[in-house]
N, C-alpha and C positions, 0 to 999 in steps of 0.2 A: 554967877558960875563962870568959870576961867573958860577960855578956849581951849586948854587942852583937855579940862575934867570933859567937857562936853565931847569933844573928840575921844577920847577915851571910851566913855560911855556907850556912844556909837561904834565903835568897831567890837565891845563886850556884848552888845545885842548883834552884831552880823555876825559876830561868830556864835555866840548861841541859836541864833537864829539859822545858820548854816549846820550846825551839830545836828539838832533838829530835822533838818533839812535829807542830811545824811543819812542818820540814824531810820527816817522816814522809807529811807532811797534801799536800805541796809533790809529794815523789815520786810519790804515788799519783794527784794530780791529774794530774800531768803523764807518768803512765803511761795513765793512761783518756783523755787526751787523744790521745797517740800511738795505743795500740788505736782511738780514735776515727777519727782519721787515716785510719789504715788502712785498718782498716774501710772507710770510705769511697771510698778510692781504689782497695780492690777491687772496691765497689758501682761506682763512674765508671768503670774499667776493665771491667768488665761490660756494662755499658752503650754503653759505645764501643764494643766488638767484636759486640752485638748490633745497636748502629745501623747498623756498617759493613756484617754479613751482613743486615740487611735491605736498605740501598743497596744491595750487590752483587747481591742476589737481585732489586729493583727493574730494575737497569739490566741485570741478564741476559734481565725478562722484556720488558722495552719494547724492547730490542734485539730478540728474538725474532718480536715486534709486529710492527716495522718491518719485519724480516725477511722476514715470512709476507705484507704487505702489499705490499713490492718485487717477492716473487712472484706475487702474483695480479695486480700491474699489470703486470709482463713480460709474462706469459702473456695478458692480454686486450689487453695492444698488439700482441703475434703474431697472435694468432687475427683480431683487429681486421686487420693488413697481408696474413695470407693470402686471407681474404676478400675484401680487394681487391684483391689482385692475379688471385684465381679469377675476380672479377667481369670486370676488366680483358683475360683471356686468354679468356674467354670471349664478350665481346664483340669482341675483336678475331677469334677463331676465325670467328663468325657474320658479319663484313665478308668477312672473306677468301674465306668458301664462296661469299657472296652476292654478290661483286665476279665472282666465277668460274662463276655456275650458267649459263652460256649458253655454256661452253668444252667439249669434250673432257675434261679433266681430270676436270669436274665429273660429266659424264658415266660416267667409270670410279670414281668416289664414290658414287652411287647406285646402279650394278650391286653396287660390293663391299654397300652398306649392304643393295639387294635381297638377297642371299646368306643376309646375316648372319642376316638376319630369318628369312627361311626355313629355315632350320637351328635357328632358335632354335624356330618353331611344331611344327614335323614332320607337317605334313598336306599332303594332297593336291592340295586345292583351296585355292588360297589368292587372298584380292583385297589386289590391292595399292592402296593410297590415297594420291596425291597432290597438288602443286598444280596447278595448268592448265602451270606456267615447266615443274616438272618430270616433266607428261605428255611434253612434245614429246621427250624423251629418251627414255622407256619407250615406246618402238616394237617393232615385229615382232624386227627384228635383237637389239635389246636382251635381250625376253624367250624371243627362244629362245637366247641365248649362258647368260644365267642358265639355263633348265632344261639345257640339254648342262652346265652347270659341275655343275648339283647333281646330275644326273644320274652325273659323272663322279667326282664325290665318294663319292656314297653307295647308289649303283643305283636313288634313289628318285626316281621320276618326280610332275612336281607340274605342276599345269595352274593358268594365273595369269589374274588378271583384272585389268582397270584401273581406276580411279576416280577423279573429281577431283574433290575437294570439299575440301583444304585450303587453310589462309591461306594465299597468294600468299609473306608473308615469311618462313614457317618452312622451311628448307631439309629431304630426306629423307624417308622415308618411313612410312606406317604399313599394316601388315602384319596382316588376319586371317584369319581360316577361315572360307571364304564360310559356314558352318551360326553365325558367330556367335559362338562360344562362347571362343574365346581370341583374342590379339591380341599385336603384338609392334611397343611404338614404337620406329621410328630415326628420328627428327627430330633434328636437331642438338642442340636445349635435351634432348633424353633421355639421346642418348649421352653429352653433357655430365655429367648428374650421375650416370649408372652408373658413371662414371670419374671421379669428384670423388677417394675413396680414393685412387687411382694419382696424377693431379696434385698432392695435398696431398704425396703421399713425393715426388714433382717438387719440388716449391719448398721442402720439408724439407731437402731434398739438397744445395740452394744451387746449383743447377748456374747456368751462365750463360744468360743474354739469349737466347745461339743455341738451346741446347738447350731451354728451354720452347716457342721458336718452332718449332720442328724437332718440340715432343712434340703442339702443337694443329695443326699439318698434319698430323699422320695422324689427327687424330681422328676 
């Protein structure tokens, strides 16, 4: 064999053997590439599903925000409408008595309200305190139909005195034991708020127009 086929031959295998070589250099690059890839895109995959559950865990807690914040304005725009409407029935209750203290009817309002009182003290001697409008009602007739009632109620006998010294505009009466020691208000503003509880399930109830008008006349 010649010197140059042999030379020849030799630089046909360094370069196949460099192809090779390359081709080798080629795969592995482009294998660390693809793992690279990869990689990566399960690093961005990762990341998108963590950004997503933080988003969703954001907008589940600012919803809940909103939420908590829709509630406590409901609830103070109720309490806000009960309120006036308690103020509202309570000023109208206070016209209606006061349009009324010079009738009969009113008349059998302060016998029930004397009663009530006197059953709530339980003594014997008791002074009753009024305004001057609602002395001319507590006459003789008056307080002996009250003792014959309490009498007839409960056997107990109660000897009443009268008094004026309240405001002219607070309708009802105030009720103690002549020694002083206890007392028992029925003025209209008292019964009012002993019975706020009772009118609040009133206007809870949603009843109508009529029925709160119908629940401040017996007040």
């Amino acid at each position: 064999m010649s010197l140059k086929n042999s030379t020849n031959q030799l630089m046909a295998k360094i370069r196949l053997d460099t192809d090779e070589e390359v081709r080798q250099v080629l795969d592995k690059a482009e294998k660390i590439r693809e793992d690279r890839k990869k990689s990566q895109t399960g690093w961005e995959k990762r990341e998108e599903k963590s950004w997503k559950k933080k988003e969703e865990q954001f907008s589940r807690e600012q919803k809940e925000r909103l939420d908590a914040v829709f509630r406590m304005e409901r609830k103070r725009f109720f309490l806000q409408s009960q309120e006036r409407l308690m103020r509202r029935m309570e000023e109208e209750a206070m016209h209606r008595i006061e349009d009324s203290m010079d009738s009969p009817v009113y008349r059998e309002y302060l016998k029930s309200w004397i009663i009530e009182g006197i059953l709530g003290l339980r003594e014997e001697d008791v002074l009753l305190k009024g305004s001057a409008r609602d002395l001319k009602h507590m006459d003789r007739d008056m307080l002996q139909s009250v003792q014959k009632d309490i009498f007839d109620r409960t056997a107990f006998k109660v000897k009443l005195q009268v008094q004026s010294n309240l405001p002219e505009l607070v309708p009802g009466v105030l009720l103690e034991s002549c020694n002083g020691r206890v007392s028992f208000n029925n003025q209209l503003p008292a019964r009012f708020r002993r019975r706020k509880a009772q009118i609040r399930k009133i206007i809870n109830s949603g009843l109508k127009e009529q029925n709160l008008k119908e629940s401040i006349r017996k007040l």
